[in-house]
Residue, then its C-alpha position, 0 to 999 in steps of 0.5 A: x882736053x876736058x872731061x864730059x860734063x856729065x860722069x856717065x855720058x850717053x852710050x848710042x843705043x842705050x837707055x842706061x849709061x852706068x851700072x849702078x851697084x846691086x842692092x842685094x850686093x856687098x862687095x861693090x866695085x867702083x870705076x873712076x869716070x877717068x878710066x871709062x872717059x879715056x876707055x870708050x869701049x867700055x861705054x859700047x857694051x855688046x848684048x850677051x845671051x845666056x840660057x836659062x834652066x829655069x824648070x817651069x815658064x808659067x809665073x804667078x802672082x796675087x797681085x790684086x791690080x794684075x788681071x791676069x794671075x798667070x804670065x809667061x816671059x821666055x827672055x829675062x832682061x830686054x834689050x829695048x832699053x826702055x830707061x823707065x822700065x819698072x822690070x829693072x830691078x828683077x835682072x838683080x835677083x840675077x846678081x846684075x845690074x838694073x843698068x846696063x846689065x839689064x839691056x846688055x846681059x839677056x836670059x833666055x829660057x830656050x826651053x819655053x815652047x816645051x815647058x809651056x806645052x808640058x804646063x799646059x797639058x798637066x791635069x792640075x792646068x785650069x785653062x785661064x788668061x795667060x799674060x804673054x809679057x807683061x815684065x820684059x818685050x817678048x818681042x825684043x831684037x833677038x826673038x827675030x833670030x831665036x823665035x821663042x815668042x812664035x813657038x810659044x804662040x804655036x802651043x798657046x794655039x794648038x791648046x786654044x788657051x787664051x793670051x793677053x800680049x803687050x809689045x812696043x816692036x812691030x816684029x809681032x806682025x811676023x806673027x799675024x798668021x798665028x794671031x788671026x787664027x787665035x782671034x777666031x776663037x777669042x784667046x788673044x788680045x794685044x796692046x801695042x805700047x806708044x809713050x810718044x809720037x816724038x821720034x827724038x824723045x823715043x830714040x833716047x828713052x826707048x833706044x831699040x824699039x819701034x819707033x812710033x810709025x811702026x808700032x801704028x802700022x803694027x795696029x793697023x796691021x792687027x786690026x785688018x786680021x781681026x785681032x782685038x788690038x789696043x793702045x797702051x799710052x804707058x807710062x805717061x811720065x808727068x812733065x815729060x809725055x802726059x801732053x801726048x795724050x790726046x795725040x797718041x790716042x787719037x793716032x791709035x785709034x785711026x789705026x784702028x785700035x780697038x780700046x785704051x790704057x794707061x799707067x803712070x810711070x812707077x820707079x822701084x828701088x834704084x829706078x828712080x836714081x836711074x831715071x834721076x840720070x837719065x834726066x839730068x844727061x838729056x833733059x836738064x831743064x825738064x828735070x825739076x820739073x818732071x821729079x816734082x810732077x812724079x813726086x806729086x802723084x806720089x805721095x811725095x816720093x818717086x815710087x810709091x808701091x802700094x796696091x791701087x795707087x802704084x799703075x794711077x798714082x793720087x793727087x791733083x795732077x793724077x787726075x787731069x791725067x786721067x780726066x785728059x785720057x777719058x776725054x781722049x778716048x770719048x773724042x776719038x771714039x774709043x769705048x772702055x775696054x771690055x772684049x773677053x779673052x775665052x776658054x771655051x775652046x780650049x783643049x789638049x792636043x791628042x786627047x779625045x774631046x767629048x761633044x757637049x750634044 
């Protein structure tokens, strides 16, 4: 009997096949691939939920390419498993892993609906855009059970504050009833993320999310309840998605997506070993190739994080992918994004609200 041709083989419902060491970590433990060859269940890690007593929900950054300056995320970690995933890297700060630990190992802030309602009404609260996502699904598998997202909707809607949403799971249909209400008043917008209409490449980069006919039954859905709803074609993995371009838009937009977005796949810190992997075990012969287009867009590395470049990357082939998707977008009909989330109605729930006439 041989050993696998790979160290860390696939684990079915995984994007991540290993635990890579933690940066911030000196005391490393090393497991010999013999054992884990020989101990298959220690290649099936169970997803684990622990509480998180984070005190407040609402996050800000000053990053000067993020729109929003607010964001809110009731789970740490997602169990979509999506290998690219430039959020793994924070399950770290942890003490995890960005590996499996990162979809297996899930913080939740059971708190979320209260803290944010709390946030919210305090005096020193300017109403503005608040990003209800933007670093891990907050319509991952157990915000069916738990109903975190929904709840934190409800307060987003009785204030009247509004949200950007971005999800790759079709759960946030669930949610219509909350979200048309919300787009009478002009406080949401959501992107639904499609990387790839291949089911296969889906399965094995985006292991536990919607698969692709989902997520455009999830726009259309949007749309019919009047949700100004788009695409995000994010990220485009030069040498391995960025030919899908002219087809995701084009489906998503006969949907009925409304506009489109894209970013180019980023890998921060030990994302870009973990990718390297991830390659290497399903796509070999793409591998080189695919390494070589991210290095390109670049500036010779896999990651670069400067402000400007890091969401569009630089060079030759950073700009067909741009000239592929403006392109995309003009024959599909799709215009810049430019509807305007609205604070005009916000309010606090019980406090007496002056008429302006």
């Amino acid at each position: 009997m041989g050993l696998p041709d790979h160290p860390h083989p696939s684990i079915v419902g995984r994007g991540a096949a290993s635990n890579p060491s933690n940066r911030f970590e000196r005391l490393q433990i090393t497991i010999d691939p013999l054992d884990d060859y020989f101990e298959p269940q220690s290649l099936k890690p169970q997803t684990q939920y622990f509480k998180d007593h984070s005190r407040s929900i609402l996050t800000r950054n000053d990053s000067p390419d993020i729109a929003a300056k607010v964001s809110i995320n009731p789970y740490r970690g997602c169990e979509h498993g999506c290998v690219y995933c430039f959020a793994r890297p924070t399950h770290e700060y942890l003490g995890f892993s960005l590996g499996l630990d990162f979809e297996s190992k899930i913080m939740v802030k059971t708190d979320a609906p209260d803290l944010l309602r709390k946030e919210l009404a305090h005096p020193r609260w300017q109403p503005q855009v608040v990003m209800f996502s933007g670093v891990t699904d907050i319509y991952q598998p157990v915000e069916r059970h738990l109903g975190l997202t929904r709840r934190c909707l409800e307060v987003f809607l009785d204030f009247r504050n509004p949200v950007g949403m971005v999800t790759k799971n079709y759960l946030i249909t669930r949610d219509l009833d909350l979200l048309e209400e919300m787009a009478r008043y002009r406080c949401v917008s959501v992107g639904i993320s499609l990387t790839t209409l291949d089911e296969e490449l889906r399965r094995l980069m985006e292991p536990r999310t919607s698969a692709p006919q989902r997520r455009l039954a999830a726009i259309e859905a949007l749309a019919a309840a009047g949700v100004n709803v788009g695409v995000m074609t994010a990220p485009i993995i030069p040498g391995l998605n960025d030919h899908e371009i002219p087809a995701l838009v084009k489906a998503a937009a006969k949907a009925g997506a409304r506009w489109a977005a894209y970013t180019i796949v980023h890998l921060p810190y030990g994302l870009k070993d973990l990718f390297t992997d991830w390659l290497s075990r399903h796509y070999p012969e793409r591998k080189d190739k695919v390494l070589e287009r991210i290095r390109a867009v670049r500036g010779g590395q896999l990651n670069d994080p400067r402000f400007g470049y890091r969401m569009s990357g630089e060079g030759i082939f950073a700009d067909q992918i741009r000239q592929l998707f403006r392109a995309a977008c003009r024959q599909a009909g799709l215009p810049k994004p430019s509807y305007r989330l609205s604070t005009e109605h916000f309010r606090v729930p019980g406090v007496y609200q002056p008429r302006l006439w």
